[in-house]
C-alpha positions as a printed Julia matrix, in Angstrom:
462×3 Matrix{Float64}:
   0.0    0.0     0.0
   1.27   3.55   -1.1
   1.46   6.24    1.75
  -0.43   8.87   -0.04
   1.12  11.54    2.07
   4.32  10.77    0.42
   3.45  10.8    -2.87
   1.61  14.53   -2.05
   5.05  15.62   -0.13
   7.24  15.25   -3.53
   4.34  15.05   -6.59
   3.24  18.6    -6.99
  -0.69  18.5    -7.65
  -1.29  20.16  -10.9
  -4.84  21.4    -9.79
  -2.83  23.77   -7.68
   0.01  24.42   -9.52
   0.31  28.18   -9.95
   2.67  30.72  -11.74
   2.0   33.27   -8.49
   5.18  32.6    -5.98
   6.35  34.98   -3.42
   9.74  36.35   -3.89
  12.56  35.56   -1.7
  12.61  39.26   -0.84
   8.8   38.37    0.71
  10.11  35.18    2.64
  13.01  37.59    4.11
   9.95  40.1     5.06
   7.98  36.75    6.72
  11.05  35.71    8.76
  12.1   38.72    9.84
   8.47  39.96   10.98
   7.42  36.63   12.4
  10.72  36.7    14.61
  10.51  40.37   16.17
   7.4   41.05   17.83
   6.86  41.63   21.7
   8.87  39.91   23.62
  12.39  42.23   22.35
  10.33  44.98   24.17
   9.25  43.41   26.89
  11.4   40.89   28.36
  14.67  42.83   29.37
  13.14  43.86   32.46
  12.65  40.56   33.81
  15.92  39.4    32.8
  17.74  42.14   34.9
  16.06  40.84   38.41
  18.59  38.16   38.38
  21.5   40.01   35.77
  22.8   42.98   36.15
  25.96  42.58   33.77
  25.24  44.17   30.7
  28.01  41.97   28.97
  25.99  38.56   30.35
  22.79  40.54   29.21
  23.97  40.82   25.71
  25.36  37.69   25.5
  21.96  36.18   26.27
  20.88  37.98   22.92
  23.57  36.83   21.14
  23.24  33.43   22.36
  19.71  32.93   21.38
  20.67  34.59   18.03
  23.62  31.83   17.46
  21.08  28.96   18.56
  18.35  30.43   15.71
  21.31  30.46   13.57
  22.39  27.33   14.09
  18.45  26.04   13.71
  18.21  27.93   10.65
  21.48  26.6     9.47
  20.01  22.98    9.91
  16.37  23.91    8.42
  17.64  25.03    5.42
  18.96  21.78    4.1
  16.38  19.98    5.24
  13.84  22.8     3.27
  16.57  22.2     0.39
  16.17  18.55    0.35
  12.38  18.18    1.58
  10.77  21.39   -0.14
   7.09  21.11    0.44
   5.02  24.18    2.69
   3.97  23.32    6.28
   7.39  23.08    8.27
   7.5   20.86   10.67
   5.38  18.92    9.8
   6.32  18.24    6.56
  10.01  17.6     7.76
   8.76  15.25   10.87
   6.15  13.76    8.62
   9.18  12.59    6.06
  12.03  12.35    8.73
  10.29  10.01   11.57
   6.5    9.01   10.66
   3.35  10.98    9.91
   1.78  10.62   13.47
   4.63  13.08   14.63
   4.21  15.17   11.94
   0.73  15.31   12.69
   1.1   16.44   16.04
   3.5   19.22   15.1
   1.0   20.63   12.91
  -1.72  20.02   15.88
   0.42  22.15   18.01
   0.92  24.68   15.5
  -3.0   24.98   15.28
  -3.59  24.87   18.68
  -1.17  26.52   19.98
   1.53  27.84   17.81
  -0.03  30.63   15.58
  -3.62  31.87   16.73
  -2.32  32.21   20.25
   0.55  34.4    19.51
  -0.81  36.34   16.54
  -4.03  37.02   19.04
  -1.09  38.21   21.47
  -0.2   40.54   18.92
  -3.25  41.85   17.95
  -4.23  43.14   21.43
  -0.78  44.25   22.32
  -1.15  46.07   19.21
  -4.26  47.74   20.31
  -2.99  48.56   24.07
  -0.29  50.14   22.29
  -2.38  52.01   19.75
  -4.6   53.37   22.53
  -1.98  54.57   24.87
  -0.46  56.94   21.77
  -3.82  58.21   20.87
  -6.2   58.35   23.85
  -5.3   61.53   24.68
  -6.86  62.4    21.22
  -9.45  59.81   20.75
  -9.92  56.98   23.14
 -10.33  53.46   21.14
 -11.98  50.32   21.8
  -8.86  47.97   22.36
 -11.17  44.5    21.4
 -12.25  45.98   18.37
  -9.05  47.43   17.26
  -7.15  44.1    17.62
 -10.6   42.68   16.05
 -10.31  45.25   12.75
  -6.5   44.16   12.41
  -6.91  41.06   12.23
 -10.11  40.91    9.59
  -8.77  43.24    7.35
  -4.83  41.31    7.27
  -6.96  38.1     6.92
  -9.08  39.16    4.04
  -5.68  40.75    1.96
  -3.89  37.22    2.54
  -6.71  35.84    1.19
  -6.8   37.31   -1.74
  -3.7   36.7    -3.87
   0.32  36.68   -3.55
   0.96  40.17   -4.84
  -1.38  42.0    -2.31
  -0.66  39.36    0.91
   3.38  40.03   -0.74
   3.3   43.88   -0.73
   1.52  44.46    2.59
   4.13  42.05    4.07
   6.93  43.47    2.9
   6.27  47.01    3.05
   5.16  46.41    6.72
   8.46  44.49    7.61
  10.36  47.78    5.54
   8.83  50.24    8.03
   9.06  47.94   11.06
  13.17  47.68   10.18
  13.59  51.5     9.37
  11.94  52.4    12.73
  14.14  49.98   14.27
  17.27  51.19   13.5
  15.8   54.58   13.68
  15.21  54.47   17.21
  18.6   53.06   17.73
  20.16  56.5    16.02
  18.09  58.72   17.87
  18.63  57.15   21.43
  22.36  57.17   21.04
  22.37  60.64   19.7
  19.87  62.06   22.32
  20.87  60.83   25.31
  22.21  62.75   27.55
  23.69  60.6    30.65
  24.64  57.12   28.91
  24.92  54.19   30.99
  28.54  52.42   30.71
  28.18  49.03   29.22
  30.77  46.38   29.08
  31.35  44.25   25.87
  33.7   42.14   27.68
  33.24  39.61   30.69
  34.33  41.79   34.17
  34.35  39.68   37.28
  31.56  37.77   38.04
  30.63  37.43   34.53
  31.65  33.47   33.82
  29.42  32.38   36.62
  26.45  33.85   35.5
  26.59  32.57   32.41
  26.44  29.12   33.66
  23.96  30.46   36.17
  20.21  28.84   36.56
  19.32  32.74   36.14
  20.88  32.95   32.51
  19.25  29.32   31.72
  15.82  30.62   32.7
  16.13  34.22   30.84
  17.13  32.33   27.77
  13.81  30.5    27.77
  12.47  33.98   26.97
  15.07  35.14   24.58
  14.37  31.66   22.62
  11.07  32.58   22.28
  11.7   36.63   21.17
  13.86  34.66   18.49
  11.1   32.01   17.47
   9.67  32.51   13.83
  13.29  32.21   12.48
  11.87  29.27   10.93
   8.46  30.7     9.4
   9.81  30.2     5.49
   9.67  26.89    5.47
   5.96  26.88    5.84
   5.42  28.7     2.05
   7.96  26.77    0.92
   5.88  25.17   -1.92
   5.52  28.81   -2.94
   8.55  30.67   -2.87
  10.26  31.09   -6.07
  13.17  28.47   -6.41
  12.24  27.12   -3.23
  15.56  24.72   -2.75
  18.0   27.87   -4.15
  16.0   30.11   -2.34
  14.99  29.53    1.64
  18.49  28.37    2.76
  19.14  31.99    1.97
  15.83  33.42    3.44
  16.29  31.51    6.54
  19.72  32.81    7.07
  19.46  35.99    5.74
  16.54  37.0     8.23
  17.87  35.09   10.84
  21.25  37.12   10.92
  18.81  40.57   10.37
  17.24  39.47   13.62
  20.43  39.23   15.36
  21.94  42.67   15.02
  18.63  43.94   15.6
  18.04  42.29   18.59
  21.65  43.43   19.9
  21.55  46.98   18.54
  18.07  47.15   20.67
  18.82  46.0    23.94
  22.23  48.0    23.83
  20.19  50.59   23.39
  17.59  50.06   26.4
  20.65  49.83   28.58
  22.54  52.8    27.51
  19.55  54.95   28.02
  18.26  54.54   30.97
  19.81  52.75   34.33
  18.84  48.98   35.07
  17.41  49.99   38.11
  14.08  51.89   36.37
  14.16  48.58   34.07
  13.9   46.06   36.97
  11.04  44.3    36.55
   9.38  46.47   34.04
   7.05  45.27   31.03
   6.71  48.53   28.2
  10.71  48.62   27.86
  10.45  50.24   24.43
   8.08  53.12   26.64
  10.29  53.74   29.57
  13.35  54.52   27.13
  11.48  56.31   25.2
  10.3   58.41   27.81
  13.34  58.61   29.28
  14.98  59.92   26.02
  12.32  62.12   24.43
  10.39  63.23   27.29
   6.47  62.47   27.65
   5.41  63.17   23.95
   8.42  60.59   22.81
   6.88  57.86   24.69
   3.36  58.53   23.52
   5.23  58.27   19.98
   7.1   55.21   20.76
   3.45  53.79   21.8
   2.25  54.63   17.73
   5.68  53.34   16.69
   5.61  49.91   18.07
   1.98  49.71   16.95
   2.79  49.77   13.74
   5.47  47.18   14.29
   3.03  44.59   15.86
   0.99  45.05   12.16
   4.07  42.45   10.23
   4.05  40.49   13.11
   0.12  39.69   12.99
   0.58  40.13    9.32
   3.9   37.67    8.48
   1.65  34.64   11.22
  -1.72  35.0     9.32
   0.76  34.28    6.24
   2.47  31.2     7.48
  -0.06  29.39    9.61
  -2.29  28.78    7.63
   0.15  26.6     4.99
   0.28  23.91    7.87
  -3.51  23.68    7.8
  -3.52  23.56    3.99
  -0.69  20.84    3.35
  -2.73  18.49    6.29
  -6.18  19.04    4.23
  -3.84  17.38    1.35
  -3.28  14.65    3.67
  -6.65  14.0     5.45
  -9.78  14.16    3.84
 -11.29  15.5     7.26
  -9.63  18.81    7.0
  -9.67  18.6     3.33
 -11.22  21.9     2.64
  -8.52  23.56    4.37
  -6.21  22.75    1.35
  -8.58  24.31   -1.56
  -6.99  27.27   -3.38
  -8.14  30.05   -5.0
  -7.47  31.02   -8.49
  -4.11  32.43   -7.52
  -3.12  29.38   -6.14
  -3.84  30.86   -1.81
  -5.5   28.5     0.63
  -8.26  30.92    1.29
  -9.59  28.5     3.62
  -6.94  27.77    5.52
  -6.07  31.86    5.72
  -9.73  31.8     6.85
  -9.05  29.44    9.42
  -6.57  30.82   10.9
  -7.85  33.92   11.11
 -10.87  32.86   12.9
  -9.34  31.33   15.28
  -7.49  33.59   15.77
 -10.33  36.48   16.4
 -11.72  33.72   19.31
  -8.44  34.32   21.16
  -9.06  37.73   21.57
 -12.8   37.43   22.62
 -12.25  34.74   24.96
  -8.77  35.62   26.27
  -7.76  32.13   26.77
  -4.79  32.76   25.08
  -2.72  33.83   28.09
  -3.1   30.6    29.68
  -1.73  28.5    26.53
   0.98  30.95   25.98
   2.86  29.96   29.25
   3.53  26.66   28.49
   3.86  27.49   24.22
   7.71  27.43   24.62
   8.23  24.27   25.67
   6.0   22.85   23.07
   7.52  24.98   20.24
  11.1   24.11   21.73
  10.27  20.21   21.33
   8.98  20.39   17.71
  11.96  22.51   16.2
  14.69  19.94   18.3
  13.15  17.01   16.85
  13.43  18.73   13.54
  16.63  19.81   13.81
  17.76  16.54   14.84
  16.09  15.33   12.04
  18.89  16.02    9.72
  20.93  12.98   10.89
  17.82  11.1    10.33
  17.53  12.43    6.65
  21.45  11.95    6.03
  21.14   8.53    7.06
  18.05   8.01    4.77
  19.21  10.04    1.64
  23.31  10.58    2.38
  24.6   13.64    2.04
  25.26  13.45   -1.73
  24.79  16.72   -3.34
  21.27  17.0    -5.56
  21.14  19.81   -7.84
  20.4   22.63   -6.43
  20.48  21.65   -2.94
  21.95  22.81    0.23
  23.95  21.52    3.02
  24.19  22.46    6.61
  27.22  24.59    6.43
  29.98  23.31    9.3
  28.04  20.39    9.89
  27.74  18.57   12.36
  28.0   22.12   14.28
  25.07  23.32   14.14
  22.3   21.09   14.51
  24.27  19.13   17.86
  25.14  23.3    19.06
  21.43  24.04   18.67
  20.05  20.58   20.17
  22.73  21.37   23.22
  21.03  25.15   23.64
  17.5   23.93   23.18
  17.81  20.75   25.65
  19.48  22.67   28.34
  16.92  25.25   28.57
  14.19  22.68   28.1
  15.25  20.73   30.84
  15.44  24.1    33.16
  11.9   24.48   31.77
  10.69  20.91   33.2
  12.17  20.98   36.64
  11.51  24.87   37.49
   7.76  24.73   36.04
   6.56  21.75   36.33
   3.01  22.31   35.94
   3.93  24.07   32.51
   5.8   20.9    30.72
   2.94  18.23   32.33
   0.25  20.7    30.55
   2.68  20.41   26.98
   2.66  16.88   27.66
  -1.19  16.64   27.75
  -1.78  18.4    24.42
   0.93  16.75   22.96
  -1.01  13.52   24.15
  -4.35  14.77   23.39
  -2.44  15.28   19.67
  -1.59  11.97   19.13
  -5.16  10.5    19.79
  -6.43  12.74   17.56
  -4.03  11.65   15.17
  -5.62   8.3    16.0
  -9.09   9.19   14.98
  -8.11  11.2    12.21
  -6.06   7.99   10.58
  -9.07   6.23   11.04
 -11.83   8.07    9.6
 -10.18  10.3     7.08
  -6.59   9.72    5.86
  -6.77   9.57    1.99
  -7.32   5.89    1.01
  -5.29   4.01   -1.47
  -8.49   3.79   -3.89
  -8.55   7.92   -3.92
  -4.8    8.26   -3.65
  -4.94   6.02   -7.55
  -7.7    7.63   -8.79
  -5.38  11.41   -7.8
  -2.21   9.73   -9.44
């Protein structure tokens, strides 16, 4: 018996074969939006309560950065070698068997995209409101609500709109960026000394359970490093093309990430940080005076707009490439004339908007890490599993992990270590991963049962 999912992972469909790709220019925009959102301006404060070296600070940032690196290092061949949409689960689908893969994508509907882009959305709004209320006070539900419709309905609609609001989006979130980096180093008027090499001290807290535990939230300001490989199928050159992406955006992130934070701590003194949430705010404030920190309010707004934007683009390709697998979410993988999963965009979308009415987003979001963490380790360990399968010879076209075995055992090492600070300091947090991850697997159950594509559809599709 043929497993139909295989022959779907490497035999395009020509029913949805379309001339419409993104450019790799758009898959940069995707990575680099999905990757900086919130947590760059909003997790520094917490990380001081336990470090006060700047040089340990920044060298959690750059840490991270080398460990999405190193992931997107190792995702790129297997992209290069496996190049169908729906990360993850394509790759654990291929690499191990298509119950795993399965619950990767379940996690990625459950938990991975609507929860996070509803985070967005409403942190988006709070934003939005505190920069304009003095003006006009807004409805913070609906605002997040209006966001997400109209980004939902212009992914739906073809490549070159979904394409150009991406990418100008991720162009204006970049130039404000490094614009606010400029103008805090020009402006301010008692920097804060901060040491790019280790004073004393410095070696312990880097093996400290403190830097272990702050990296858990540095991993996640770095997650979405790996958000081309979910429109791989429709990226041009897919197997030339998102090696580059993925390391191209990746390496953006980086010197973003440590331009930023070297920023935050040359403004303003770790003490006002401690334990502080609006980051971005406070420095503003701090810099510019009142009306610079209701600006810095509208600014990262309009940031948050390619972050909801670039996750309402790459979500919904998981959904789409498991309707080609199972005819029980089969409508998820119908296209539109320019080749989009409407549906699936749809979907996501939706489920999105019930995040942000119900609010039970904040409770999956705590323990989103540790599931997220699992599903990109066994994917990146995945490449010895695929060398060992295919070899390493060199296909046309294809890419391979550059310094390998480096990078794939240097991110596994990272990603285990914090993990494993993860299960012993919150307990209740991994046991509630483990459930869903359970409750994924029976579903995969039912689901193989009642609606995986038989062999008498999968010969009448061939």
């Amino acid at each position: 018996m043929t497993d139909t999912r295989t022959h779907a992972a490497n035999t395009p469909d020509p029913r949805t074969q379309t001339t419409s790709r993104y450019t790799p220019a758009t898959a940069i925009a995707v990575v680099v939006a999905n990757m900086i959102g919130t947590g760059v301006f909003t997790s520094l404060g917490y990380q001081i309560i336990d470090i006060k070296s700047t040089f340990v600070l920044l060298m959690l940032w750059l840490v991270g950065g080398v460990a999405a690196l190193c992931g997107a290092l190792t995702y790129a061949e297997l992209a290069s070698r496996l190049p169908r949409s729906g990360g993850e689960y394509n790759f654990l689908s291929q690499l191990y068997h298509p119950s795993i893969g399965f619950v990767s994508g379940w996690v990625s509907l459950t938990v991975g995209f609507a929860a996070p882009t509803a985070l967005a959305a409403m942190t988006f709004a709070a934003y939005l409101d505190s920069s304009v209320r003095h003006l006009v006070p807004i409805d913070r539900m609906a605002a997040a609500l209006v966001l997400v419709a109209v980004v939902t309905f212009v992914h739906g609609r073809n490549h070159k709109a979904s394409g150009g609001l991406q990418n100008w989006f991720t162009v204006l979130k970049v130039v404000l960026i490094v614009g606010f980096v400029g103008l805090v180093g020009i402006a301010v008027d008692a920097p804060q000394p901060i040491n790019l090499l280790p004073t004393d001290g410095d070696g312990t807290l880097l093996m400290s359970s403190a830097f272990a535990v702050s990296l858990i939230y540095v991993n996640y300001a770095y997650t979405g490093w790996n958000s081309a490989t979910y429109i791989t199928g429709e990226i041009e050159n897919p197997a030339r093309s998102v090696p580059l992406v993925l390391i191209g955006g990746t390496a953006i992130v980086i010197l973003l990430y440590l331009a930023l934070n070297a920023a935050f701590l040359y403004a303003v003194p770790m003490a006002e940080l401690e334990g502080r949430l609006e980051i971005g705010v406070i420095v503003a404030q701090a810099t510019f005076g009142s009306t610079g920190a209701l600006v810095m309010g509208g600014v990262l707004s309009l940031l948050l707009i390619s972050t909801v934007s670039a996750m309402l683009m790459a979500g919904p390709r998981v959904l789409q490439v498991m309707g080609e697998d199972f005819r029980l979410f089969r409508l998820l993988a119908v296209r539109n004339s320019s080749g989009v999963p409407r549906a699936a965009v749809y979907t996501q979308g939706g489920l999105t908007i019930l995040f942000i009415v119900t609010s039970t987003f904040e409770s999956v979001l705590v323990f989103s890490g540790f599931i997220l963490g699992l599903s990109s380790l066994a994917t990146v360990l995945g490449v010895f599993v695929l060398r060992f399968k295919k070899g390493a010879d060199r296909q046309a076209g294809s890419y391979r992990t550059w310094l390998f075995p480096l990078p794939p055992l240097i991110y596994s090492a990272i990603m285990i270590w914090t993990l494993t600070f993860i299960a012993f300091n919150r307990p209740q947090e991994a046991a509630v991963a483990a459930v869903i991850i359970a409750l994924g697997f029976i579903c995969y159950i039912v689901t193989e049962k009642y609606s995986s594509v038989g062999p008498e559809t999968a010969a009448k599709q061939q």
